[in-house]
C-alpha positions as CSV (number, residue, x, y, z in Angstrom):
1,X,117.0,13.3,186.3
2,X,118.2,13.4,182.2
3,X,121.3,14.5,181.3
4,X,120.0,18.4,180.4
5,X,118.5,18.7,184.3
6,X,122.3,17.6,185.6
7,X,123.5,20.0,183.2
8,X,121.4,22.8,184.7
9,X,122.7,22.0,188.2
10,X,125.9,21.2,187.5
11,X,125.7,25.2,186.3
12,X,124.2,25.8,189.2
13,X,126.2,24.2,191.8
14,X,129.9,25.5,189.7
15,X,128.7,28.9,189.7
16,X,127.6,28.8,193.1
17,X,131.4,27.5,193.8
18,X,133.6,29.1,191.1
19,X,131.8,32.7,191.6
20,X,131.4,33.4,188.0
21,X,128.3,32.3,185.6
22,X,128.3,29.1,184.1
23,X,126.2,28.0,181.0
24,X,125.0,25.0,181.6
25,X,126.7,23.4,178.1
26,X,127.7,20.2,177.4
27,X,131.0,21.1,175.5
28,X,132.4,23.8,178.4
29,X,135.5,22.3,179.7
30,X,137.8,23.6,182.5
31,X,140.0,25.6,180.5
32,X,136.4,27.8,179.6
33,X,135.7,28.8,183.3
34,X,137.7,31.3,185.1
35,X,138.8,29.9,188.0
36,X,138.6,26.1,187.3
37,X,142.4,25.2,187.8
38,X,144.2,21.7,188.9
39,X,143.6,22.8,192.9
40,X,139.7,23.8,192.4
41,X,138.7,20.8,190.1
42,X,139.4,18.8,193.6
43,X,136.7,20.9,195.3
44,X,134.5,20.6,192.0
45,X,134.5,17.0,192.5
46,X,134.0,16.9,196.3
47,X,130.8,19.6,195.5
48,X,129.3,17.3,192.6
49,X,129.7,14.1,194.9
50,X,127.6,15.8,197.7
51,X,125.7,17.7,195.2
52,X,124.4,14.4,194.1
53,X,125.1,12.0,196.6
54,X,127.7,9.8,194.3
55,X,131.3,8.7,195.0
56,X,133.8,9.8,191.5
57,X,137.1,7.8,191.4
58,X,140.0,9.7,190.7
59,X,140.0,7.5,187.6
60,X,136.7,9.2,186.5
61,X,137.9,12.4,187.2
62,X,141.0,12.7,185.5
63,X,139.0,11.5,182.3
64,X,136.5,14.3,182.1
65,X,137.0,16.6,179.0
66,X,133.7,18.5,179.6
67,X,130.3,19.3,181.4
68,X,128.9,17.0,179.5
69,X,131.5,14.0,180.2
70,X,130.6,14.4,183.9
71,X,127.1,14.8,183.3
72,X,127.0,11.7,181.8
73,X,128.9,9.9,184.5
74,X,126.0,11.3,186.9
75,X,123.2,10.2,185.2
76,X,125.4,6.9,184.9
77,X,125.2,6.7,188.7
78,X,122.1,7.3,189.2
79,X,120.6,5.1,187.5
Protein backbone atom coordinates (compact mmCIF):
# COMPACT_ATOMS: atom_id res chain seq x y z
CA UNK A 1 0.00 0.00 0.00
CA UNK A 2 1.82 3.66 -1.26
CA UNK A 3 1.43 6.53 0.57
CA UNK A 4 -1.69 8.00 -1.80
CA UNK A 5 -3.84 4.49 -0.98
CA UNK A 6 -3.17 5.34 3.05
CA UNK A 7 -4.20 8.65 2.25
CA UNK A 8 -7.44 7.53 0.76
CA UNK A 9 -8.25 5.48 3.81
CA UNK A 10 -7.06 7.48 6.26
CA UNK A 11 -10.01 9.81 4.58
CA UNK A 12 -12.02 7.13 4.85
CA UNK A 13 -11.59 5.83 8.17
CA UNK A 14 -11.58 9.92 9.82
CA UNK A 15 -14.67 10.64 8.09
CA UNK A 16 -16.23 7.54 9.01
CA UNK A 17 -15.08 8.73 12.84
CA UNK A 18 -15.13 12.50 12.80
CA UNK A 19 -18.70 12.62 10.89
CA UNK A 20 -17.70 15.19 8.45
CA UNK A 21 -15.91 14.67 4.88
CA UNK A 22 -12.37 14.44 4.73
CA UNK A 23 -10.16 15.02 1.58
CA UNK A 24 -7.83 12.71 1.54
CA UNK A 25 -4.72 15.55 1.34
CA UNK A 26 -1.50 15.28 2.45
CA UNK A 27 -1.21 18.94 3.94
CA UNK A 28 -4.80 18.71 6.05
CA UNK A 29 -3.87 19.04 9.62
CA UNK A 30 -6.10 18.87 12.73
CA UNK A 31 -6.89 22.33 13.00
CA UNK A 32 -8.58 21.80 9.09
CA UNK A 33 -11.21 19.15 10.33
CA UNK A 34 -14.10 20.05 12.45
CA UNK A 35 -14.15 18.07 15.15
CA UNK A 36 -10.46 16.95 15.48
CA UNK A 37 -9.59 18.41 19.04
CA UNK A 38 -6.85 17.25 21.75
CA UNK A 39 -9.64 14.47 23.24
CA UNK A 40 -10.62 13.02 19.55
CA UNK A 41 -6.97 12.86 18.18
CA UNK A 42 -6.74 9.96 21.04
CA UNK A 43 -9.55 8.06 19.32
CA UNK A 44 -7.96 8.97 15.82
CA UNK A 45 -4.99 7.20 16.84
CA UNK A 46 -6.58 4.18 18.51
CA UNK A 47 -8.85 4.02 14.88
CA UNK A 48 -5.59 4.29 12.58
CA UNK A 49 -3.78 1.58 14.79
CA UNK A 50 -6.73 -0.95 14.33
CA UNK A 51 -7.36 0.50 11.01
CA UNK A 52 -4.01 -0.82 9.99
CA UNK A 53 -2.97 -3.10 12.49
CA UNK A 54 0.16 -0.90 13.84
CA UNK A 55 1.14 0.21 17.36
CA UNK A 56 1.91 4.65 17.27
CA UNK A 57 3.91 5.80 20.33
CA UNK A 58 2.71 8.72 21.83
CA UNK A 59 6.08 10.10 20.68
CA UNK A 60 4.85 9.63 17.06
CA UNK A 61 1.77 11.07 17.72
CA UNK A 62 2.47 14.18 19.24
CA UNK A 63 4.89 14.86 16.12
CA UNK A 64 2.26 14.73 13.41
CA UNK A 65 1.62 18.09 11.69
CA UNK A 66 -0.54 16.48 8.92
CA UNK A 67 -2.31 13.60 6.90
CA UNK A 68 0.50 13.20 5.24
CA UNK A 69 3.05 12.96 8.39
CA UNK A 70 0.95 10.04 9.49
CA UNK A 71 0.67 8.55 6.28
CA UNK A 72 4.12 8.34 6.00
CA UNK A 73 4.58 6.82 9.40
CA UNK A 74 2.10 4.01 8.07
CA UNK A 75 3.62 3.16 5.14
CA UNK A 76 6.91 3.31 7.46
CA UNK A 77 5.28 0.38 9.40
CA UNK A 78 4.32 -1.50 6.98
CA UNK A 79 7.01 -2.02 5.34
Amino acid sequence: MNERDILIVLGEELSALLGVAIPPRADLTAADIEGWDSMEHVRVIVSIEKRFNIRITAEESASFQSLGDISKLISNKLT
